[in-house]
C-alpha positions in Angstrom: -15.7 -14.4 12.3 -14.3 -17.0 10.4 -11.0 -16.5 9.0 -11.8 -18.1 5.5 -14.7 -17.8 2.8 -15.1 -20.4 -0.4 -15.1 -18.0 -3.4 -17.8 -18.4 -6.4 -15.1 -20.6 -7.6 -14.9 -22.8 -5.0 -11.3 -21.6 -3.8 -11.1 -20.8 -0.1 -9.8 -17.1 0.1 -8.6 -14.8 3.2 -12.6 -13.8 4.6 -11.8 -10.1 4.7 -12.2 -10.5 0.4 -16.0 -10.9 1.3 -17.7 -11.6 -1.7 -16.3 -8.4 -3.8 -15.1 -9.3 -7.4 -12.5 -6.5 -6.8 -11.4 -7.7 -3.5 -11.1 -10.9 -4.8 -9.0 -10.0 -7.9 -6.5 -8.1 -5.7 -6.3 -10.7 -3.3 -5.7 -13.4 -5.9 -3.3 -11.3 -8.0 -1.3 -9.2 -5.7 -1.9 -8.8 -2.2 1.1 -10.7 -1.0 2.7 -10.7 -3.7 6.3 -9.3 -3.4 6.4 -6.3 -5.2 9.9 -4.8 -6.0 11.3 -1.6 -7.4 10.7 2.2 -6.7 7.9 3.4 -9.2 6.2 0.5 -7.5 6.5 1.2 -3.9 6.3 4.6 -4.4 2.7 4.2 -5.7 2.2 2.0 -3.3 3.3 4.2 -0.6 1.2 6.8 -2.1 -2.1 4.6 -2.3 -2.0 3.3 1.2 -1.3 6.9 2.8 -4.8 8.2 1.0 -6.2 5.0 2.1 -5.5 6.7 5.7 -9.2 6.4 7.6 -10.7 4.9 4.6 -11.5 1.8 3.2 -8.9 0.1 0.5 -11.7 -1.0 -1.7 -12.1 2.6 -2.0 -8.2 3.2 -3.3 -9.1 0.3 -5.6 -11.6 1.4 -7.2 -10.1 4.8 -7.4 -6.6 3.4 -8.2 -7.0 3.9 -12.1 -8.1 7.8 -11.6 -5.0 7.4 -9.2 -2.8 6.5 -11.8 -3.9 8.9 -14.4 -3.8 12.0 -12.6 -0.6 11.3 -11.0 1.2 10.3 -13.8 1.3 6.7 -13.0 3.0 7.6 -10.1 6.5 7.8 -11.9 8.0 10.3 -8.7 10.1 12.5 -11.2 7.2 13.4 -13.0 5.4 13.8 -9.3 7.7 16.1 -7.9 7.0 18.2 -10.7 4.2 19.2 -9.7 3.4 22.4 -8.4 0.3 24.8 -6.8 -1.6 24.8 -9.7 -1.6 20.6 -9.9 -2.6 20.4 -6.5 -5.5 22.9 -7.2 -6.4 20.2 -10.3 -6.2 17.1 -7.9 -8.2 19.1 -5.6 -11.0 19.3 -7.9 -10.9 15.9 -9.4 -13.6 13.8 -7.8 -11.9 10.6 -9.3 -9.5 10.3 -6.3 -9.7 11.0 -2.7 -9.7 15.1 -2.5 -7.3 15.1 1.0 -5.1 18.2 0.5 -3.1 17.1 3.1 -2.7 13.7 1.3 -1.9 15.3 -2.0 0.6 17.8 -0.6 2.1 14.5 0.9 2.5 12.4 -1.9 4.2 15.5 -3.8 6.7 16.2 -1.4 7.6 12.4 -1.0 8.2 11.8 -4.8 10.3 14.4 -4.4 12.7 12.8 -1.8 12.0 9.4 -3.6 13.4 11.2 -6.8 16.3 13.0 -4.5 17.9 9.5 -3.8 19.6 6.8 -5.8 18.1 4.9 -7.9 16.6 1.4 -6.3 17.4 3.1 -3.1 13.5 3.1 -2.1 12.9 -0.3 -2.5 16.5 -1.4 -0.9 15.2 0.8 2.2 11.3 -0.3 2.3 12.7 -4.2 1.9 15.4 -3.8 4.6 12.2 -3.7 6.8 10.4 -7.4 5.7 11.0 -9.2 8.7 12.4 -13.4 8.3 9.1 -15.7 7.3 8.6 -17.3 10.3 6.6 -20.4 8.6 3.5 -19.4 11.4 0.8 -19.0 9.1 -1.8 -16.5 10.9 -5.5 -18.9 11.8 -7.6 -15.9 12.4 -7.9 -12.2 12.0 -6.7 -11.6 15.8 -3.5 -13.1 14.6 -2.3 -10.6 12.5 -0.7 -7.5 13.5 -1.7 -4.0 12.6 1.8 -2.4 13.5 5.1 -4.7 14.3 8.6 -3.3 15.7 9.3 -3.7 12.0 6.4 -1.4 10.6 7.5 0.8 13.3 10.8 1.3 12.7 10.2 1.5 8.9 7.5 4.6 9.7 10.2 6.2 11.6 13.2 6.1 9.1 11.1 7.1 6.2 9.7 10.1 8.8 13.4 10.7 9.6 14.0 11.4 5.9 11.2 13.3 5.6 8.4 11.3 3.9 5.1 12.0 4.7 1.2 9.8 5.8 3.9 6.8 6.3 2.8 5.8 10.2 3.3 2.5 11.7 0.2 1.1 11.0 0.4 2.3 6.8 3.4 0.8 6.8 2.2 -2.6 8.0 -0.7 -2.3 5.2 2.2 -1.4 2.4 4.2 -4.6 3.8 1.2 -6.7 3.9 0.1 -5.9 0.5 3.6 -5.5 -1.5 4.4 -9.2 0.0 7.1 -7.8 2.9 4.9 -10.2 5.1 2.7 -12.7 4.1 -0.8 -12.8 6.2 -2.9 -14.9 4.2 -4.9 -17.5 6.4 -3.8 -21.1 6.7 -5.9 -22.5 4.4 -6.2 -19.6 2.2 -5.0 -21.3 -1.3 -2.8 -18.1 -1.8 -0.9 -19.1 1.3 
């Protein structure tokens, strides 16, 4: 497989975008991209653990459902929740219907409202490994988990969170810009 593909614009892109409009926006707007604060990674967190077993175009296309029935994934109105809202998400086929899931991202907006404020994001980024210049030439470069992923899954499970595995945890740092995987030659890289 080739590690790039030209877009309908010409541009050479990361070839995993294929040739979906939606990939291609959230490749060319903000995977990569470093996101920052705690709203932000929380949602993020949130959206990668349903994406568990699935695809992410998926969570994209779900993402706006997401972000209405969560409350735009602000975690002190999250941890509000109670029986009864996961009962509602449960019936709501706008999103992924994963008790387990739901249950999850619940109980980790709580802890994410339980500490300081920017505390989330100082944690997550204490995690984004140095660039190391080495841009990745094909898909078999890049990692799924890293010592870094890893030991970011295992202090956030030491807290407590929740559907935050090594492997999640290298998608979140991909896509919030921890790392930065785009293909030499990608014009995002």
């Amino acid at each position: 497989m080739t590690s790039l593909i030209a877009g309908p614009d010409a541009l050479d892109r990361c070839a995993w975008v294929g040739d979906d409009a939606e990939y291609r926006r959230y490749h060319d707007e903000e995977w990569g991209t470093p996101l920052r604060g705690d709203r932000a990674l929380f949602e993020k967190m949130a959206l990668e653990g349903f994406q568990a077993g699935l695809s992410w175009i998926t969570i994209l296309r779900k993402r706006p459902r997401f972000r209405e029935v969560f409350a735009g994934f602000e975690p002190e109105a999250v941890a509000e929740f109670d029986e009864g809202d996961v009962e509602r998400l449960m019936a709501d086929a706008g999103i992924i219907r994963n008790r387990a899931k739901i249950e999850a991202t619940i109980g980790n907006a709580r802890l994410v409202r339980d500490m300081a404020d920017g505390e989330l994001d100082a944690l997550m980024w204490s995690f984004a490994p140095p660039a190391s210049g080495i841009r990745p030439r094909s898909m078999a470069d890049v990692a799924a988990v890293t010592a870094e992923s890893t030991a970011m899954s295992k202090e956030l499970r030491r807290r407590g969170f929740r559907f935050v595995g090594p492997t999640t945890m290298y998608a979140l740092m991909q896509s919030a810009g921890m790392v930065d995987d785009h293909m030499e030659g990608c014009w995002r890289a």
